[in-house]
Backbone bond lengths (Angstrom), bond angles and torsions (degrees), N, CA, C in turn:
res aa  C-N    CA-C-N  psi(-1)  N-CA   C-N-CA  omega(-1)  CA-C   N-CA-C  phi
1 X - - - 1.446 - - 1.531 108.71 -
2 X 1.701 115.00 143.77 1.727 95.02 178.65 0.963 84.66 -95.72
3 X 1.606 104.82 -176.46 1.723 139.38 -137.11 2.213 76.45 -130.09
4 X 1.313 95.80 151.85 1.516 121.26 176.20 1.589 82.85 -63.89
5 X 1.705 94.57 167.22 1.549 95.08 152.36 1.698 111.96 -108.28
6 X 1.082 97.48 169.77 1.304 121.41 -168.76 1.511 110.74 -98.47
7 X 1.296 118.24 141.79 1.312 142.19 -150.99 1.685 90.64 -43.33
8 X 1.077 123.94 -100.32 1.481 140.36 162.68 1.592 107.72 3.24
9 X 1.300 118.76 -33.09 1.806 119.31 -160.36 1.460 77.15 -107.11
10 X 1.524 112.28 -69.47 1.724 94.72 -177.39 1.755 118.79 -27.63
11 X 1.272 98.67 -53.57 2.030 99.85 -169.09 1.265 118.35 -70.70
12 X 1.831 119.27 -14.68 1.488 121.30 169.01 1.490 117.01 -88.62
13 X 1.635 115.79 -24.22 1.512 113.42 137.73 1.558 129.41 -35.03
14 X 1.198 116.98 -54.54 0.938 129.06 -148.98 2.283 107.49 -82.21
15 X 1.473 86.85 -53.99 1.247 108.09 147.51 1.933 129.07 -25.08
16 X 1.561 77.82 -60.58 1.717 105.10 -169.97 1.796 79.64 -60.04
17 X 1.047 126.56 -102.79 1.501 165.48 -147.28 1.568 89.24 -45.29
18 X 1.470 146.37 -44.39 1.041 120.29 167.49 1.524 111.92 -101.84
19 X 1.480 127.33 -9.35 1.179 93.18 177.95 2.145 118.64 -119.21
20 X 1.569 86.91 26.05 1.243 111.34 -160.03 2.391 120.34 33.18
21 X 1.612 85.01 -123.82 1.684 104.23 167.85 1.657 92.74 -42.70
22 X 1.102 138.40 -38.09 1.287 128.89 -161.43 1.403 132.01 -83.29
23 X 1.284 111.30 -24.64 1.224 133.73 165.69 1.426 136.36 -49.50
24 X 1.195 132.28 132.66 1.309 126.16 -143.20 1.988 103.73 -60.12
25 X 1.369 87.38 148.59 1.996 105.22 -164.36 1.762 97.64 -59.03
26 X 1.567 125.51 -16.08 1.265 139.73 -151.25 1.672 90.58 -95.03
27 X 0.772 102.87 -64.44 1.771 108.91 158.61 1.161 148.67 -62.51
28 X 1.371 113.38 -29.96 1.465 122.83 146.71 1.645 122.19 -45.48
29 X 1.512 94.29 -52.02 1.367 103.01 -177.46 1.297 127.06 -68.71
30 X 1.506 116.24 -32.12 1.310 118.42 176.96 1.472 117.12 -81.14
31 X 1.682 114.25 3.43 1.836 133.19 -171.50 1.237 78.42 -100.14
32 X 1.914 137.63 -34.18 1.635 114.86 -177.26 1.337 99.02 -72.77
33 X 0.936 115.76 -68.38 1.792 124.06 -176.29 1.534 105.92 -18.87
34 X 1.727 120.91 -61.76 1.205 105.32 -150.84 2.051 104.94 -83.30
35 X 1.854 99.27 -7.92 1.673 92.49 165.35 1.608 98.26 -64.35
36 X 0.885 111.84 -77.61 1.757 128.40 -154.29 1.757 102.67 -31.11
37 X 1.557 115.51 -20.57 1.424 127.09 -153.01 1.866 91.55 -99.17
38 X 1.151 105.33 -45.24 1.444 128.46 175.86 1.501 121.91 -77.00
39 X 1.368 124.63 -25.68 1.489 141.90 143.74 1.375 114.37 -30.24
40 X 1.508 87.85 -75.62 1.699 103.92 -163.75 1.058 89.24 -86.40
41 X 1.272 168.49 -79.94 1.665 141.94 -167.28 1.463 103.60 -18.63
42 X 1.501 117.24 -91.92 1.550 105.52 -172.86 1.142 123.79 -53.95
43 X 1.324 147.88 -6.05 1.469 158.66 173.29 1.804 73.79 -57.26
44 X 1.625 101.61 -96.10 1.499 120.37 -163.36 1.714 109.29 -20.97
45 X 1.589 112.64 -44.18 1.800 104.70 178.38 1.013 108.75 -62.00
46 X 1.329 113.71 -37.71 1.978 123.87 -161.29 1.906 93.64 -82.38
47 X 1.251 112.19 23.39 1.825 109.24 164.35 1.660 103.96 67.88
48 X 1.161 138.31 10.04 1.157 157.94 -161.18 1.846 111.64 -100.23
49 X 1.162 105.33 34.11 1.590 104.50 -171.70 1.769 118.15 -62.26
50 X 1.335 106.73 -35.28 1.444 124.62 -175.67 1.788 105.22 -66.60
51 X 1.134 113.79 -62.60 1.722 126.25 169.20 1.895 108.32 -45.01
52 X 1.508 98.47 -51.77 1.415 91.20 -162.90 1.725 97.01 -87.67
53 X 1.404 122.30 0.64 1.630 103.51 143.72 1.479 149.07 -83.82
54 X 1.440 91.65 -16.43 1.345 109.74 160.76 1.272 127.91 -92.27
55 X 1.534 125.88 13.97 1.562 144.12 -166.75 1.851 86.89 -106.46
56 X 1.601 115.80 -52.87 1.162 109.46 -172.09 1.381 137.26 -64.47
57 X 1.413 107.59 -2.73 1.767 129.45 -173.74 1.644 92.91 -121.87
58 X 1.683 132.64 4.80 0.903 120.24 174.57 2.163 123.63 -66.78
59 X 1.142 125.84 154.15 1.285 99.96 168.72 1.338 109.59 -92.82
60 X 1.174 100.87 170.72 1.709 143.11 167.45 1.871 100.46 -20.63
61 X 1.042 97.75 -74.25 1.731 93.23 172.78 1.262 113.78 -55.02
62 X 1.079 117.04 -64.55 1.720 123.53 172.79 1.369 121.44 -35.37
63 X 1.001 115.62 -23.28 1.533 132.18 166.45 1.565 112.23 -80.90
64 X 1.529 112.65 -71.11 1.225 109.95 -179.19 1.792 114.47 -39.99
65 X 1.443 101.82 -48.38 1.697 113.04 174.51 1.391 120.87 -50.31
66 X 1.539 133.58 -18.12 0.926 141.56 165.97 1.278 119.42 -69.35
67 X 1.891 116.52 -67.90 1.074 126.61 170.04 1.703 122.72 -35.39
68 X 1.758 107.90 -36.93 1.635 110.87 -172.34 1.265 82.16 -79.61
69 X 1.417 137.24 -47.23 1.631 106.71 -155.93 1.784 115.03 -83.28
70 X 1.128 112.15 -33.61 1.460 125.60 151.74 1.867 112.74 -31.80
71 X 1.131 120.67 -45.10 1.450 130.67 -179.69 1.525 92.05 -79.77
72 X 1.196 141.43 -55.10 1.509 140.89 -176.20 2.003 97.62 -48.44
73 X 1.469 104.45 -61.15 1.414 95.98 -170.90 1.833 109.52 -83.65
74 X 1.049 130.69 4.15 1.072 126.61 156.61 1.913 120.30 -75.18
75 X 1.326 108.28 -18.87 2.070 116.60 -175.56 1.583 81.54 -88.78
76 X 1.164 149.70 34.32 1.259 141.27 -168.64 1.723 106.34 -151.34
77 X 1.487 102.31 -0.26 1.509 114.10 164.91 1.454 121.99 92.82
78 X 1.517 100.72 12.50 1.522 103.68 -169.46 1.958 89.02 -104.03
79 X 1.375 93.50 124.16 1.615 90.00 176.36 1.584 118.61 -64.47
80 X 1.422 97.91 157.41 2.010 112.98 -156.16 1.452 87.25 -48.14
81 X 1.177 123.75 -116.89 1.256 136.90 -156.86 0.963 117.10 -4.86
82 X 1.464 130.74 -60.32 1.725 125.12 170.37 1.331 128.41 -78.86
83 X 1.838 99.09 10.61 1.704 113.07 -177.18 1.669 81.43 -84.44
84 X 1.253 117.09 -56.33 1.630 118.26 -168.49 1.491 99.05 -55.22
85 X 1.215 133.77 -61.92 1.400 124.93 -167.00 1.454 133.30 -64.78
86 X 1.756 108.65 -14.56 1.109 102.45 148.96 1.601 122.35 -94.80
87 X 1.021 127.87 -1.40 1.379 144.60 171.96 1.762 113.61 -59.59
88 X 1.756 92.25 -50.86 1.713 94.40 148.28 1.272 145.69 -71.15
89 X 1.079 118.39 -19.81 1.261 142.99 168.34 1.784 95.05 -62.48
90 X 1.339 108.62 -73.54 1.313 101.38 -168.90 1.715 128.80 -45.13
91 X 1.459 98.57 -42.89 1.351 124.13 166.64 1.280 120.05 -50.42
92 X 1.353 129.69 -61.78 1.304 153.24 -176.89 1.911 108.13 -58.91
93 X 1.527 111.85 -56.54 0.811 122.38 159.97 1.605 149.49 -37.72
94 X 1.598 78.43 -52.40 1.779 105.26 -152.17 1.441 139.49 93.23
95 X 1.125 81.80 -26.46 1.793 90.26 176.92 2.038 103.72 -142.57
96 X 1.255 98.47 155.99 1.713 119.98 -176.98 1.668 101.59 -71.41
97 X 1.530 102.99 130.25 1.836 106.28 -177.11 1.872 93.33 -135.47
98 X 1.181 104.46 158.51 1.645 105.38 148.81 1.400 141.30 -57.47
99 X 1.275 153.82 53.28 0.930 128.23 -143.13 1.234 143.65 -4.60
100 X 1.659 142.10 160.36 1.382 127.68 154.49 1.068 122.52 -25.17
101 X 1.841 112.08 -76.42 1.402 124.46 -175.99 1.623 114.83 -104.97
102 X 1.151 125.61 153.39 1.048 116.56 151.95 1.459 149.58 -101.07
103 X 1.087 95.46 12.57 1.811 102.90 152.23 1.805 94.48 -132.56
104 X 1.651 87.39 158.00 1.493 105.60 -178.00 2.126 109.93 -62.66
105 X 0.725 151.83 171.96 1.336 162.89 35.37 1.511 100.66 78.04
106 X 0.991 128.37 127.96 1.792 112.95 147.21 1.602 109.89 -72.35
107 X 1.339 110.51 160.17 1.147 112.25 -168.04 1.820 104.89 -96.97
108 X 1.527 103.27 132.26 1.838 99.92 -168.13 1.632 92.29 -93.83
């Protein structure tokens, strides 16, 4: 089950969403952190352990670059979460694969 967010994640949302690119660098950064954190979790259900260790030493751009292309293969009907995880895959890789599994993991 996920967890609410927490005061701090709520206000760098909030931040994010009205003041986008503009928004303080303290908050931006911790909105990369919590993709990259959220990446490699579902990477890891989707049998993906190798990708989602090299997702976690990824940078800041490298991340964002995932998420846009992940959003490209998600308008194409593949739901978000495993649009991003093969999106890393592709990235990480170089080239587009199937995932390991095809359904996620329950979450422990």
């Amino acid at each position: 089950m996920r967890r609410a967010l927490k005061p701090q994640e709520l206000h760098d949302v909030v931040q994010f969403i009205t003041k986008g690119p503009k928004a303080p660098a303290a908050s931006l950064a911790r909105i990369v952190e919590a993709k990259r954190i959220s990446l490699a979790e579902n990477l890891r259900r989707f049998g993906e352990e190798a990708v989602a260790a090299k997702v976690e030493s990824l940078s800041a751009v490298d991340i964002d670059s995932i998420h846009a292309l992940g959003m490209k293969i998600a308008f194409t009907g593949t739901p978000h979460l495993k649009a991003f995880c093969l999106a890393a895959v592709q990235t990480v890789e170089g080239k587009a694969r199937p995932l390991a599994r095809k359904r996620r993991r329950a979450a422990t």
